[in-house]
C-alpha positions in Angstrom: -12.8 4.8 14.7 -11.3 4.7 18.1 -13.9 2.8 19.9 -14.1 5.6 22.7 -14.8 9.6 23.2 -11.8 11.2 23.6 -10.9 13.6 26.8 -8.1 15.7 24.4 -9.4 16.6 20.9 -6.7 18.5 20.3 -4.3 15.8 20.5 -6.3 14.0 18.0 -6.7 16.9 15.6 -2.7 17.3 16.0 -2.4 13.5 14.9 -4.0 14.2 11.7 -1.9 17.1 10.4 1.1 15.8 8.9 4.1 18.1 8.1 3.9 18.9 4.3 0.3 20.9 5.7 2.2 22.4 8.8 2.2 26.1 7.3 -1.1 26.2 7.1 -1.6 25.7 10.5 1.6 28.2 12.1 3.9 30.3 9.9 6.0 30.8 13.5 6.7 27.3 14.5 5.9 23.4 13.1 2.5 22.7 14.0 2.6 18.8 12.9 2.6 14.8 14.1 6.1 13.8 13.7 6.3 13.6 17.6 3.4 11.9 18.4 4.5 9.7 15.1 7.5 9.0 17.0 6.2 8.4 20.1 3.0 6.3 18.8 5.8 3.9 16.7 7.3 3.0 19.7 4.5 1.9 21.9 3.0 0.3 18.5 5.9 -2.1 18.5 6.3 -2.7 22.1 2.5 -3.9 22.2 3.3 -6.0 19.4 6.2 -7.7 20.5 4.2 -8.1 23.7 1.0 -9.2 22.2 2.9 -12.0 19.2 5.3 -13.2 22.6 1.6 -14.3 24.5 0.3 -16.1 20.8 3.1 -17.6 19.7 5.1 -19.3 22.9 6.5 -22.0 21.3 8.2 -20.4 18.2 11.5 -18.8 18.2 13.1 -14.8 18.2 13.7 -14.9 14.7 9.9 -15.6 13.6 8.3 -13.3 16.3 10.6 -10.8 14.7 9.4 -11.6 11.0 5.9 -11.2 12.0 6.3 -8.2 14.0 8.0 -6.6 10.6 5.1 -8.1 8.8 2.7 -5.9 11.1 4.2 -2.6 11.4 5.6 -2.4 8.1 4.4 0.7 6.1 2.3 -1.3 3.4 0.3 -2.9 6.2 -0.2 0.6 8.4 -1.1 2.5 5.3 -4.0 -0.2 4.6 -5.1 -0.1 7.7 -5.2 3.4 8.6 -6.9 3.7 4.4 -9.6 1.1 5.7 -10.4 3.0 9.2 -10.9 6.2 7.4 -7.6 8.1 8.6 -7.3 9.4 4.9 -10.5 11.0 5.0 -9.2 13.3 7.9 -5.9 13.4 7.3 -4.8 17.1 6.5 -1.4 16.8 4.1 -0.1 18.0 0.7 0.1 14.8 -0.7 3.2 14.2 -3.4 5.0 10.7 -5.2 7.7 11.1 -2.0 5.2 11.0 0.8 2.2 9.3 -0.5 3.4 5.6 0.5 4.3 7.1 4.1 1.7 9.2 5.2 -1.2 7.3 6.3 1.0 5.0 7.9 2.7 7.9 9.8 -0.7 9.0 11.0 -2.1 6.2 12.4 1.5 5.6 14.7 0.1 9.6 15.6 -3.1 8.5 16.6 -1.8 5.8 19.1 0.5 8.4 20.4 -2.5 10.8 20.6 -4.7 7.5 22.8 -1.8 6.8 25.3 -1.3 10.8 25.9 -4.7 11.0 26.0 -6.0 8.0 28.3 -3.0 5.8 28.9 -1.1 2.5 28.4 -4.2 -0.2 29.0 -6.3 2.1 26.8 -4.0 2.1 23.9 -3.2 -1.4 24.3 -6.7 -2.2 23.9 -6.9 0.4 20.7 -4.7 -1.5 19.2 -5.8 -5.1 20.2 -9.1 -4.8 19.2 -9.2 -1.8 16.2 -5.9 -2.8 14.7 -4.6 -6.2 14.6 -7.9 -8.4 15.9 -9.9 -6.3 13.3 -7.6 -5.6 10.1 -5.8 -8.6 10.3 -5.3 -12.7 10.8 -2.0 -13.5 12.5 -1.8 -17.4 11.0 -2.2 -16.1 7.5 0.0 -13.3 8.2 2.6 -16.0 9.1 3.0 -17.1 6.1 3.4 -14.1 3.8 6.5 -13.7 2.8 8.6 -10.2 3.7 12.1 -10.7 4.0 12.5 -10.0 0.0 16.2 -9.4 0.4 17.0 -13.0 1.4 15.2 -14.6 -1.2 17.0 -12.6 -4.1 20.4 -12.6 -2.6 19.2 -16.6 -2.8 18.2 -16.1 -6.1 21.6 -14.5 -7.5 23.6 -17.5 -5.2 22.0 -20.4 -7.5 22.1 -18.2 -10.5 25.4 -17.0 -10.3 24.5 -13.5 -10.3 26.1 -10.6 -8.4 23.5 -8.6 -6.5 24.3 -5.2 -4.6 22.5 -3.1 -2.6 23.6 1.0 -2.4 21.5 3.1 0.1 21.6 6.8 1.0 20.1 9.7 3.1 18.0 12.0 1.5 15.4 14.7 2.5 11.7 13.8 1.4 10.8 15.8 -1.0 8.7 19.2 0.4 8.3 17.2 4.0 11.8 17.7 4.8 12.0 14.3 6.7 15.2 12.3 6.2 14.4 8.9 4.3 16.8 6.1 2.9 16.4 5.4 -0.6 17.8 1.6 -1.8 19.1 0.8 -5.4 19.3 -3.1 -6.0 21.9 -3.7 -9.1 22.6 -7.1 -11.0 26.4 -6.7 -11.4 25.8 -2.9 -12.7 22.3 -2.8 -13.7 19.4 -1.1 -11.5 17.0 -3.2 -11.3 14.9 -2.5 -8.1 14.6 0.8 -6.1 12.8 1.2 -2.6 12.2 3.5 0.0 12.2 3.4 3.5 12.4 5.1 7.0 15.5 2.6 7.7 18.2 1.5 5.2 16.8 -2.8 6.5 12.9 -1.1 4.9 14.4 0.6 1.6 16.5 -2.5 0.9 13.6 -4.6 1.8 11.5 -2.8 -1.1 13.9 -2.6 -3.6 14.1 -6.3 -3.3 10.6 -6.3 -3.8 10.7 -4.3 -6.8 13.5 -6.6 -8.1 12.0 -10.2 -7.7 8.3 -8.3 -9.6 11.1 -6.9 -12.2 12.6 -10.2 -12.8 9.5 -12.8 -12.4 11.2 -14.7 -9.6 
């Protein structure tokens, strides 16, 4: 999976538990990956940005920034971390709240777990070569669509329909970890709902939800 041997196992093994299994592990204190989650997400888009900046120099903020969403977006993590086997290993009490999340969450883990564990060209390389040159193609991932809120606040424009989005903080579900859910109304209907780990994600999905809803 990584392409190496790593030095720290136990960084590794760390990445792998997520925190609706932490009990299992420590009844005294949280023995999980949200830290090396959070740490892994940040390097993940940094090398992103870095990487789409070098292949794309003659298009604008606005697309790098669409295709960068496209990439580390939790659809595209979870079926990539599902096709390099992470849910095979992954230890996790798995429920409708955290399902879409998880595998996602723990591959952002395991690239925390490779720069702790060997270091910034090392990870860059991880995710070069086992992530985005292997799972995926950047021209045809240019022209999927993602920005779903756009295109149905469009939608209601021409069709003289009111669209509204409400979003609020809850807790998710057994995990504990604080997640924005979106409702998407026409005038007072529901018609989409989506989750996220920002309100831009959860309003993003219950667009999505919306335009399958509708047929648009």
């Amino acid at each position: 999976m990584l392409g190496f041997k790593p030095k720290n196992y136990k960084l590794y093994q760390l990445a792998l538990i997520h925190k609706s299994a932490s009990s299992k592990f420590s009844k005294t204190h949280d023995v999980h990956n949200e830290r090396l989650e959070f740490l892994g997400d940040a390097i993940l888009d940094s090398i992103v940005a870095e990487h789409l900046y070098q292949q794309f120099p003659d298009e604008d903020e606005g697309f790098l920034t669409q295709m960068r969403s496209k990439i580390v977006n939790r659809d595209t993590l979870k079926k990539i971390a599902i096709k390099m086997g992470i849910g095979e290993l992954l230890i996790a009490r798995l429920t409708k709240d955290n399902h879409n999340a998880i595998y996602g969450d723990a591959l952002e883990a395991i690239i925390g777990a490779v720069y702790l564990d060997r270091g910034y060209k090392r990870v860059r390389d991880f995710i070069l070569t086992r992530i985005i040159d292997y799972h995926l193609n950047l021209d045809t991932l240019s022209e999927t669509e993602v920005d779903f809120k756009s295109r149905i606040i469009e939608w209601g424009q021409k069709n003289k329909k009111d669209i509204n989005f409400t979003c609020q903080e809850q807790l998710n579900g057994e995990s504990k970890v604080p997640v924005f859910v979106s409702h998407l109304l026409i005038f007072d209907d529901i018609v989409g709902m989506g989750m996220g780990k920002s309100k831009k994600e959860a309003e993003q999905n219950a667009a999505k939800q919306a335009i399958a809803m509708i047929g648009i």
